[in-house]
C-alpha positions, -999 to 999 in steps of 0.1 A, spaced: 173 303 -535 206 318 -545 213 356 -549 243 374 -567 256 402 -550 282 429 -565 310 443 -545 334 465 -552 367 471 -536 402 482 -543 432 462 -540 472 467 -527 483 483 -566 452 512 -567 437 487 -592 396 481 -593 387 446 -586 353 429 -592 345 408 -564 310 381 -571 293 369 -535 266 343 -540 241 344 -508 222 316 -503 189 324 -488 161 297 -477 137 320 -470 119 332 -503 105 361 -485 140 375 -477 149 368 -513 123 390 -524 127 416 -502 160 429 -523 185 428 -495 215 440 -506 252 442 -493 278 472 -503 314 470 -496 332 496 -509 370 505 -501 402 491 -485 388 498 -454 354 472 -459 327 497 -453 294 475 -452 256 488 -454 233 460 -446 195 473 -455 180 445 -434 204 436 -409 197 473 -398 159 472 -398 160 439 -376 185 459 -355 160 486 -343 134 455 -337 160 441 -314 163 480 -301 127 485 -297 122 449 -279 148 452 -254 130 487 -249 98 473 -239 108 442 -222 125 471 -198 95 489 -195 73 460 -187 101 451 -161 95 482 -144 59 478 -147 60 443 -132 80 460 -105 60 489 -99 28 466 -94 47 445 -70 54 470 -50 24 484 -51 6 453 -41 27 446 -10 18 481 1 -18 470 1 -13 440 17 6 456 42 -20 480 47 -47 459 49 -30 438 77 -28 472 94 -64 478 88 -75 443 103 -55 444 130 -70 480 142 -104 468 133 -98 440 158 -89 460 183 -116 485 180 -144 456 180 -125 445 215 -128 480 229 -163 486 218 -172 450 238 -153 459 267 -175 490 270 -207 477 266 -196 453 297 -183 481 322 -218 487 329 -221 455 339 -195 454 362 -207 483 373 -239 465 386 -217 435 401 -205 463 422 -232 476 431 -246 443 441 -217 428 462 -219 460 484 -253 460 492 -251 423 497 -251 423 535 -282 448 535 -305 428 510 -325 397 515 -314 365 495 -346 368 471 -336 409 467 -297 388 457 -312 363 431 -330 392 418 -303 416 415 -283 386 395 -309 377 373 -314 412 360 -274 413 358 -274 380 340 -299 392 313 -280 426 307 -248 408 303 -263 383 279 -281 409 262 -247 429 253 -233 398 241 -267 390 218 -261 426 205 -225 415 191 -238 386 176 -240 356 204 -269 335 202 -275 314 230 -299 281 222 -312 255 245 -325 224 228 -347 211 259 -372 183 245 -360 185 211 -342 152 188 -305 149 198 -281 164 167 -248 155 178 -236 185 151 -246 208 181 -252 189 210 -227 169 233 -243 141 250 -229 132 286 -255 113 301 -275 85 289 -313 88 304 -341 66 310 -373 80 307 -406 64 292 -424 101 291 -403 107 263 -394 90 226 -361 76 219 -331 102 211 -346 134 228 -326 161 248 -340 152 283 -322 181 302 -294 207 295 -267 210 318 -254 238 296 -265 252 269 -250 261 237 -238 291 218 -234 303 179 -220 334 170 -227 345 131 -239 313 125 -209 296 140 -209 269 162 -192 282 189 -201 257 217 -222 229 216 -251 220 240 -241 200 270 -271 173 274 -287 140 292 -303 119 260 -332 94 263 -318 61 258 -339 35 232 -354 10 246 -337 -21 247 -352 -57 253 -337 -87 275 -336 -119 261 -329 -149 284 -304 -173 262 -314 -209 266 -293 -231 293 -273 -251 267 -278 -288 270 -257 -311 294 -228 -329 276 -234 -358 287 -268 -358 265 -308 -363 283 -317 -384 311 -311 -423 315 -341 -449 312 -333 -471 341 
C-alpha cells in the first residue's frame, strides 16, 4: 500500500521547498494507523509517531527481561542455599543417629565388662548364661533401630534371601527346604541387608544303568 507524506524544509537561498516522500507500507494495519513523518528545517528535525511508541516497547522489554534476569538469579541462589543446607542437615542427622546407637550399646559393653571379670569366679553354665542375656540385650538394641533378624529353618529355599552353601540329603524333608542355618539373615527397613546362610535338601535324583553297547564285531558265531 503506498502512502504520501508531506515535508517541508528550507533550502541554501531562504526559499520554501515542497518535498513529496512516497512510503510504501505492506502491512495494512500500519497504513491505517496514520503514521506520519515531519521534517521541518535545515537542520532535519524528524518526529516519528510510531517509531517512538515501538521505542518505549523496546524500553519496557529490555526492562523486564532485566528484572526476570535478576529473578532467575535470585532463585538460583536461593536454591543452592537450600541445597546446601539440606546437605548440612543430613549430614548432622547422620551423625546424631550414630551417636544415639553408640549409646544404646555402652550398656552393653558395660555387661561384657562385667562379665569377663567375674569370669574366673563363675561356673561355665553361670558364663553361657551371662552371654546369652548379653546376646539378647544387644540384639534387642539393634531390633529397636530397625534390624530384623530372620531364620528360615524348615521353610522353601528363596535364593532372593537365602545363600545356599551346602547341598543336603535328607528324606525327612521335601525337595528345596532350608535344612539348617549356619547364619542367619538380617533386614533393616525392609532391606535386605544379609542374606541367610543355609544347607538345602537336594531333589532326588534317579540312576540309570546305560546299556553295555554292543561288540563291533556284531553277535556270536554259529560254529
Amino acid at each position: 500500500m503506498h502512502d504520501e507524506t508531506t515535508v517541508s524544509a528550507e533550502d541554501r537561498e531562504g526559499q520554501s521547498e515542497v518535498i513529496e516522500i512516497e512510503i510504501i507500507e505492506d502491512d495494512p494495519a500500519l497504513s491505517d494507523a496514520g503514521d506520519e513523518i515531519t521534517v521541518e528545517g535545515a537542520e532535519g528535525d524528524v518526529v516519528v509517531d510510531g517509531i517512538e511508541e515501538a521505542g518505549d516497547d523496546v524500553v519496557a522489554l529490555k526492562d523486564e527481561v532485566e528484572h526476570l534476569r535478576e529473578m532467575y538469579l535470585r532463585k538460583l541462589a536461593e536454591f543452592d542455599n537450600f541445597r546446601k543446607r539440606i546437605e548440612r542437615e543430613r549430614v548432622e542427622m547422620v551423625k546424631t543417629a550414630g551417636s544415639e546407637v553408640v549409646l544404646d550399646l555402652i550398656p552393653v559393653l558395660d555387661n561384657f565388662e562385667r562379665a569377663l571379670e567375674h569370669s574366673g569366679d563363675s561356673s561355665p553354665e553361670s558364663i553361657l548364661q551371662g552371654v546369652n542375656m548379653i546376646s539378647k540385650q544387644f540384639l534387642e538394641v539393634l531390633e529397636r533401630r530397625g534390624l530384623e533378624q530372620f531364620d528360615p529353618t524348615g521353610e522353601p529355599f528363596q535364593p532372593e534371601i537365602h545363600d545356599a552353601i551346602q547341598r543336603v540329603d535328607d528324606p525327612n524333608l521335601p525337595p528345596g527346604t532350608v535344612a539348617w542355618v549356619l547364619a542367619r539373615g538380617y533386614r533393616y527397613g525392609g532391606r535386605l541387608l544379609r542374606p541367610a546362610m543355609v544347607g538345602v535338601t537336594a531333589e532326588e535324583t534317579t540312576i540309570v544303568n546305560a546299556s553295555k553297547p554292543a561288540d563291533a564285531g556284531g553277535g556270536e558265531t554259529e560254529s
